[in-house]
C-alpha positions in Angstrom: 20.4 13.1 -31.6 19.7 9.0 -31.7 20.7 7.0 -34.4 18.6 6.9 -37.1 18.2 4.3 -40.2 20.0 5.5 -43.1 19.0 8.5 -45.2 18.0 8.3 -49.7 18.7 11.1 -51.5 15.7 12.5 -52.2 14.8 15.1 -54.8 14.3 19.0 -53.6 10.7 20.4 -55.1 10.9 23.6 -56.4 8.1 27.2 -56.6 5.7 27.1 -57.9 5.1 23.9 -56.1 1.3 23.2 -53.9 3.1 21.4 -51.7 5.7 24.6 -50.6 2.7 27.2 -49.9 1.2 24.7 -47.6 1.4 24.5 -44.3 2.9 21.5 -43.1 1.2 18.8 -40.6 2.5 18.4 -36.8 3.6 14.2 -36.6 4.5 11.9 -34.1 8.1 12.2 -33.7 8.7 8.3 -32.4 7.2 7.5 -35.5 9.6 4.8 -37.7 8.2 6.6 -40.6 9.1 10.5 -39.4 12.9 9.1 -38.5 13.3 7.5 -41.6 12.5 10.9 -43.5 15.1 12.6 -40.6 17.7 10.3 -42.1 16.7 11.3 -45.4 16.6 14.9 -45.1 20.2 14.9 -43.6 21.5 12.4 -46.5 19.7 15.0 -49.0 21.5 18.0 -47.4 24.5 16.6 -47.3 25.1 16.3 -51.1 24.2 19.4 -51.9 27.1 22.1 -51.8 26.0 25.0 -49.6 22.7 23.8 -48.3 22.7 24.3 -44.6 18.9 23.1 -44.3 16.1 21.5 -45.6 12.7 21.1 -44.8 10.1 18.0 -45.3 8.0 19.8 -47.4 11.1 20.4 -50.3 11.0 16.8 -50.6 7.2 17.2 -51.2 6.7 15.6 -47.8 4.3 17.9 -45.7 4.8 17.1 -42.1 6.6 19.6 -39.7 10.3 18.0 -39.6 13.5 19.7 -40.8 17.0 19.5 -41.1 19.8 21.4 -40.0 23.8 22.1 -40.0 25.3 25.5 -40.6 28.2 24.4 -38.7 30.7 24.4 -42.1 29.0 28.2 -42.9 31.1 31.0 -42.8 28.7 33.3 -41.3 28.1 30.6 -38.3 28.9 32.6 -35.1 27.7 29.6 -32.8 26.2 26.2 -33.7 24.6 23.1 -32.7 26.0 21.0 -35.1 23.8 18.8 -37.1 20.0 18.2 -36.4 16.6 17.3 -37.2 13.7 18.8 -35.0 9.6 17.5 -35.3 7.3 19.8 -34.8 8.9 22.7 -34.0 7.8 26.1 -32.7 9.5 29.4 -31.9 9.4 30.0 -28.2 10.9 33.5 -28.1 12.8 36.0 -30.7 14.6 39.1 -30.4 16.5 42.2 -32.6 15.5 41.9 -36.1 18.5 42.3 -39.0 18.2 42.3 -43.2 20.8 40.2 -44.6 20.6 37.9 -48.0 18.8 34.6 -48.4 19.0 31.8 -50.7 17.4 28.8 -51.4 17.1 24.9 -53.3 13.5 25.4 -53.7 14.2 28.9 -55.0 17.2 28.1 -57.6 17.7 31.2 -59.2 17.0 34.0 -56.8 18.3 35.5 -53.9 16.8 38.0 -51.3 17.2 40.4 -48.6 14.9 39.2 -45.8 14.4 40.6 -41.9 14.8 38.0 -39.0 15.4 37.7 -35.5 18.9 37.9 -34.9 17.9 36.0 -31.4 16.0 32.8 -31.1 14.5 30.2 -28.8 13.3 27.2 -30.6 11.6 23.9 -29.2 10.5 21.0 -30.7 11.3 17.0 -30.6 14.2 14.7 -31.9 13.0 11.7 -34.6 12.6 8.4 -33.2 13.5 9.3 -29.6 10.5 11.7 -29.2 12.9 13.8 -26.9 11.7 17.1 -25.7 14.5 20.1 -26.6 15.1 23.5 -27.1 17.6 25.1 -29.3 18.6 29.0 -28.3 21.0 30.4 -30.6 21.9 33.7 -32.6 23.1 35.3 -35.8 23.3 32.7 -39.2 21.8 29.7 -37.1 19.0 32.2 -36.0 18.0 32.5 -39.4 18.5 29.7 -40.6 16.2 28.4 -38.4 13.7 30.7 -39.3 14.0 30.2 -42.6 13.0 26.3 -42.0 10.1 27.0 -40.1 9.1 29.4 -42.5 9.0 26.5 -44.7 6.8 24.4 -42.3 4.1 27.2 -42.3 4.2 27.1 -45.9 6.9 30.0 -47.1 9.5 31.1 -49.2 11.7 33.3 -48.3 10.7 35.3 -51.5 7.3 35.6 -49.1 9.6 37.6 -46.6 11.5 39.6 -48.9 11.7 43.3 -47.7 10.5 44.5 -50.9 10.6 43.9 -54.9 13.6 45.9 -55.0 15.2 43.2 -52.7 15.8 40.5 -55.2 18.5 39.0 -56.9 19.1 36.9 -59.3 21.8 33.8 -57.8 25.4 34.7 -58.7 27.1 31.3 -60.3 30.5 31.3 -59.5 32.6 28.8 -62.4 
């Protein structure tokens, strides 16, 4: 990924929030404005223990850029380290599993939520306005999913496989 300017903290938006159930906007990714939120999404996820994502829209931003890095998660089979993608689409997915979900704008809850296990994603780098596509599997599958769930204006709690799916957070001291 270029360089981009340096990233604020910003802070994460929480349900019931408009600005979650909303679908966010497609943006030009060479845009000084969309890098400068890249930089800012990836400052914001890195200060916050166990947060492997974050999308515009939890910063109460509604245009279709997220963050990534699930490379220091446990459950990370393969990786692509850390990135921010504009405008991003799912190009192809494969072999649905259940596992359990979590989530800043959902603090207090966990859930058990179906994905692709498989996933082709494209979409465009921040300031460079570089075409790519990301194909990966397993944790980064998901997580990806989960993101772009975001950018269409979902919660994972909008996926859960049923009200008997979940949980509230476990808070370890």
């Amino acid at each position: 990924m270029p360089p981009l300017p340096s990233g604020q903290v910003l802070p994460v938006v929480t349900v019931p929030a408009d600005v979650l159930s909303t679908p966010c906007i497609d943006v030009d990714p060479t845009d000084p404005a969309v890098a400068q939120l890249a930089a800012d999404l990836l400052a914001t996820q890195r200060v916050s223990p166990g947060c492997v994502g974050l999308a515009a829209n939890q910063v109460g931003v509604g245009w279709r850029v997220f963050s990534l890095d699930v490379s220091q998660h446990p459950k990370a089979r393969i990786h692509h380290g850390e990135y921010v993608l504009v405008n991003a689409r799912v190009e192809s997915s494969s072999r649905n599993e259940k596992s359990r979900e979590g989530c800043m704008s959902v603090p207090d809850f966990t859930g058990d939520v179906k994905r692709a296990s498989r996933i082709a994603v494209r979409g465009w780098l921040p300031g460079s306005g570089e075409e790519v596509v990301v194909e990966t599997d397993a944790f980064e599958a998901r997580a990806l999913q989960h993101e772009l769930d975001h950018l269409d204006g979902f919660v994972f709690l909008d996926r859960v496989v049923g009200p008997h799916a979940v949980f509230p957070r476990k808070t370890y001291l």
